[in-house]
C-alpha positions as CSV (number, residue, x, y, z in Angstrom):
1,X,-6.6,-24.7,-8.4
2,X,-3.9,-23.4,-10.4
3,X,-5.9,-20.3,-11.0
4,X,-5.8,-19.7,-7.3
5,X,-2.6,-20.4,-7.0
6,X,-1.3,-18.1,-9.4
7,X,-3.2,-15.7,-7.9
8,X,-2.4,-15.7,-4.1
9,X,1.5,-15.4,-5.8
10,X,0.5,-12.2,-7.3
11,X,-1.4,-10.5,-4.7
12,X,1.8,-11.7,-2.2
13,X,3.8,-10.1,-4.5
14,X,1.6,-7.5,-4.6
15,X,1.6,-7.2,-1.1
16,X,5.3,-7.0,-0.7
17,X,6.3,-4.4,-3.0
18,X,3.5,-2.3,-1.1
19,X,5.0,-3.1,2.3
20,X,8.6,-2.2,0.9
21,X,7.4,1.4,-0.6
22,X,5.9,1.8,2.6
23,X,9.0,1.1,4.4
24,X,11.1,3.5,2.4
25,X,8.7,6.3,2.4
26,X,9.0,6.1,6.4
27,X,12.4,5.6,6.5
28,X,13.2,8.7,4.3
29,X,11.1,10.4,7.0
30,X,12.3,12.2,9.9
31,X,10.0,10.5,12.4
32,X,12.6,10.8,15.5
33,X,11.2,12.6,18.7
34,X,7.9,12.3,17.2
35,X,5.2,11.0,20.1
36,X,2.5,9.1,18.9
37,X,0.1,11.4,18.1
38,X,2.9,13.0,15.6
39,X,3.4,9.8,14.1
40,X,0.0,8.8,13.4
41,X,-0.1,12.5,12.0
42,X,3.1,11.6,9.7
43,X,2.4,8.0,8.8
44,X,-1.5,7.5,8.2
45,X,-2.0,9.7,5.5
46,X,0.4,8.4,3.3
47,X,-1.0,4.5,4.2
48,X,-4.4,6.0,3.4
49,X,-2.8,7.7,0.1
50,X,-1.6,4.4,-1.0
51,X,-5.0,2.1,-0.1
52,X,-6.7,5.2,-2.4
53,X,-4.1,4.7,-5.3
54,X,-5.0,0.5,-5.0
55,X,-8.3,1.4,-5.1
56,X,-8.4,3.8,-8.0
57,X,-6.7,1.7,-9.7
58,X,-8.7,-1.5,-9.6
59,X,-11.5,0.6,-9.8
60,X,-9.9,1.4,-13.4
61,X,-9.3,-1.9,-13.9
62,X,-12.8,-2.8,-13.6
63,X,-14.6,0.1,-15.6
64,X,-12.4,-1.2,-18.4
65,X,-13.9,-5.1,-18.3
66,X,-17.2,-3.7,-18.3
């Protein structure tokens, strides 16, 4: 129990710092007067850039147990 625990902390911390890098990176961007289709244009890549950087990284992680 504790093991879950500690670990649903640390992924929610995880999660947090990700959602606030997120944050900055679109609010140092200059997304005004942007429709949607700009947006998505603006904003996706760098979400995808990030889920790529988590995943290469636990794939690291893993490679290194084995």
């Amino acid at each position: 129990m504790m093991v879950g625990k500690e670990t649903f902390k640390l992924r929610f911390k995880h999660t947090v710092v990700h959602f606030s890098k997120i944050q900055q990176k679109l609010s140092s961007s200059n997304l005004e007067g942007l429709d949607s289709k700009e947006w998505k244009s603006v904003v996706l890549p760098k979400i995808y850039e990030e889920k790529m950087q988590k995943l290469e990284a636990e794939l690291e992680k893993k490679v290194r147990v084995f």
